[in-house]
N, C-alpha and C positions, 0 to 999 in steps of 0.2 A: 504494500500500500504506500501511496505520500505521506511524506513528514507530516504534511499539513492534516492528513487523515487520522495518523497517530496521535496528534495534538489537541485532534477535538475529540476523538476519544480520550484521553485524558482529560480534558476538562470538562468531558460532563460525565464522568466518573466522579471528578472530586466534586462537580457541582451536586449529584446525590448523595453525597458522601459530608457535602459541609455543615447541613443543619447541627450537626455535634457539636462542632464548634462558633458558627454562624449566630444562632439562635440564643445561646446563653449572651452573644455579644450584645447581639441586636436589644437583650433586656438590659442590659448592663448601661446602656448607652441612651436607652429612652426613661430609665429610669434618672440619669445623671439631669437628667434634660426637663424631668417633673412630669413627663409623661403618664400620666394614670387611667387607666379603664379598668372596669368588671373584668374585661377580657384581655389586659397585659399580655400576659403569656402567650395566648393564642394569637394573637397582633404582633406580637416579636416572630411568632414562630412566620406568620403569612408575610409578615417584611422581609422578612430573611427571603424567603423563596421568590418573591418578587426580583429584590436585591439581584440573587444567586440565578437564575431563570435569565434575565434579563442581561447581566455581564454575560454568561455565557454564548447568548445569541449573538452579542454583538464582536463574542471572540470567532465564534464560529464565523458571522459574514463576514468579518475580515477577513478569514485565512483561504475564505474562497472565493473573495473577489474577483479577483485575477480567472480564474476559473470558468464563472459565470459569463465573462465575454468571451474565452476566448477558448473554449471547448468542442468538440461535436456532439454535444447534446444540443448546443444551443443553434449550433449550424443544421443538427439534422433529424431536432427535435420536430415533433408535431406544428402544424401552422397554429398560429393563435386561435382559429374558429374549432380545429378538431381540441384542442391542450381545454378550451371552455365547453366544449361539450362533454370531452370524458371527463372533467372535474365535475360538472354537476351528475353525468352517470355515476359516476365513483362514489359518492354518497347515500346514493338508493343502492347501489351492489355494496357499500358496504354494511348497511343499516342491513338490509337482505342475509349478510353473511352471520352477523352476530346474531339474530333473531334466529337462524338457521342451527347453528353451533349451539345456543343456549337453549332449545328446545333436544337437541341431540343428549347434552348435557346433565337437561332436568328427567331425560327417558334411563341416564344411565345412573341415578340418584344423585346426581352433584345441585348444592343447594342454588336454586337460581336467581340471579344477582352479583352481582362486585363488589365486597366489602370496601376497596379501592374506591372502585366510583361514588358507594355509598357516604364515606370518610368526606370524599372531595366535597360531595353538595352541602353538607351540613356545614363545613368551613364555610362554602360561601355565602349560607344562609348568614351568618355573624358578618363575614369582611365580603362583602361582595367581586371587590379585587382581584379576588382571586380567580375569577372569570379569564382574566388576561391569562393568566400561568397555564390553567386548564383547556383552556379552549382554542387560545391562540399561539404562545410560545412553545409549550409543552409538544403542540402537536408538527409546529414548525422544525423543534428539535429532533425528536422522535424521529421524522422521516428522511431527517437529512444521516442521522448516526442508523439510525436500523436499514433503512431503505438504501439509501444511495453509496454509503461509505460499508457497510455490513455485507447486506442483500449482495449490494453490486460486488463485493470479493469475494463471495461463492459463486455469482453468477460466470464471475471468468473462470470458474472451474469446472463448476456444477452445471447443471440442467436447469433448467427454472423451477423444479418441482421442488427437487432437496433444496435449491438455494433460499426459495420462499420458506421450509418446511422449516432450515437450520436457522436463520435468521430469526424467523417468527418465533419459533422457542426461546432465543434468545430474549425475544421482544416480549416474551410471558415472565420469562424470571428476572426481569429487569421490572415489571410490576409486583413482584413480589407476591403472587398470587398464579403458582403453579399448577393447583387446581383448576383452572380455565385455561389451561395453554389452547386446549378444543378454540374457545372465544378467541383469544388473541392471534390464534393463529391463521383462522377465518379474516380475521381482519389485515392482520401482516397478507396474506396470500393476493387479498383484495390492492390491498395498496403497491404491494410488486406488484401485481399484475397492471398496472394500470400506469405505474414507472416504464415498465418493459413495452408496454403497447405504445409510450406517447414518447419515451428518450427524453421527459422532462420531468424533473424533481419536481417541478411548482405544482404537478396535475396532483399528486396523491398529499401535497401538501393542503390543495385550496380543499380535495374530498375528507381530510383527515379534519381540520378545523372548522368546514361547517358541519361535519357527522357532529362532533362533540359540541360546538354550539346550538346543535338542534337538542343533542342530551339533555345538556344543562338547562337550556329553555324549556323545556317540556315537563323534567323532574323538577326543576325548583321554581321559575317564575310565571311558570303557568299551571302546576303544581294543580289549584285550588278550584281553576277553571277543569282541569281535567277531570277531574275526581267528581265535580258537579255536572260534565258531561255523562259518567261510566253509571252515577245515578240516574242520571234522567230517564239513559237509557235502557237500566234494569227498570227502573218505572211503566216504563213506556213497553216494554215487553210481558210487565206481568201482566198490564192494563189490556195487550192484546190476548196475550193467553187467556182471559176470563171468558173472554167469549166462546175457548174450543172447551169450555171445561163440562 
């Protein structure tokens, strides 16, 4: 691989690796400053990851600057009309692939849901902020270190099948939730595949941050709306059943 490959692998190694020591800073430093809330801790901890998230991305588009112009991805990647079309397919195949994998999942007794995802939304119910980490940077990162720098150094070896198959595993125990590798790998599969069809990082970047901003919108800020939908509409089905009865 590139230096530059090595480089961000390492830094977003130590960028999951920093809240240990990040986190006690980040309290140390709002507390100097008379910062106070109910939720110190948990504010220290969602600063931090901002913080750490956010350095990282901008170490990452630095070291692939150079890259981004003057590559054949970008000479012989997809034209702009096909790169926006397969980004908004790549969101319905990948919503497809996780709903597909987690029914697989719930047939094989694994409990259904992501303690992971579930952890993320209640943060953001407190610091809303945290939308950006989750939705935006998180998944910008994700694809550039699993997908493009990973994925792509099997794929110069492998076949596309292992390269997706090894990478995705990866991309499951890097959530720390190996129990779902089935889920994450459905979705790694989806996003190489949709790398490999367009020769452009951005196509499974722009399907990877609106899959997870459609998540987060649905679980938490429409939450309330939804839930008085799924009533209505048992409502509304038992009101019809009355009449076969």
């Amino acid at each position: 691989m590139k230096r530059e490959y090595w480089i961000i692998l390492i830094a977003y190694i130590a960028m999951q690796l920093s809240s240990f020591i990040g986190v006690p800073i980040t309290s140390l430093i709002l507390e100097l400053i008379g910062f106070e809330t109910h939720h110190s801790q948990g504010f220290a901890g969602v600063t931090w990851l901002v913080i750490s998230f956010s350095l990282t991305l901008v170490i990452v588009l630095m070291l692939l600057r150079n890259e981004m112009v003057n590559t054949n991805e970008v000479r012989s990647g997809a034209s702009l009309g096909r790169s926006i079309l397969w980004s908004i397919t790549g969101v319905f195949l990948a919503l497809f692939a996780q709903a597909f994998a987690a029914n697989i999942e719930r047939l094989i007794g694994i409990d259904v849901g992501s303690e992971n995802t579930q952890q993320i939304l209640r943060i953001i119910e407190s610091f809303p902020i945290m939308i950006v980490v989750s939705s935006v940077i998180g998944p910008i990162l994700e694809e550039i270190v699993f997908r493009k720098i990973i994925f792509g150094a099997f794929y110069k070896r492998f076949n596309f099948f292992l390269s997706a198959l090894l990478s995705s595993v990866i991309f499951s125990f890097a959530h720390m939730e190996p129990e779902h590798t089935l889920l994450y790998s459905a979705m790694g599969f989806t996003f190489a595949y949709l790398y490999v069809k367009t020769n452009r990082i951005l196509v499974p970047i722009v399907a990877h941050v609106s899959m997870n901003t459609f998540v987060v919108l649905v679980q938490s800020v429409f939450k309330e709306d939804l839930e008085k939908l799924i009533k209505q509409a048992e409502q509304m089905q038992s009101f019809i059943g009355g009449f076969f009865l």
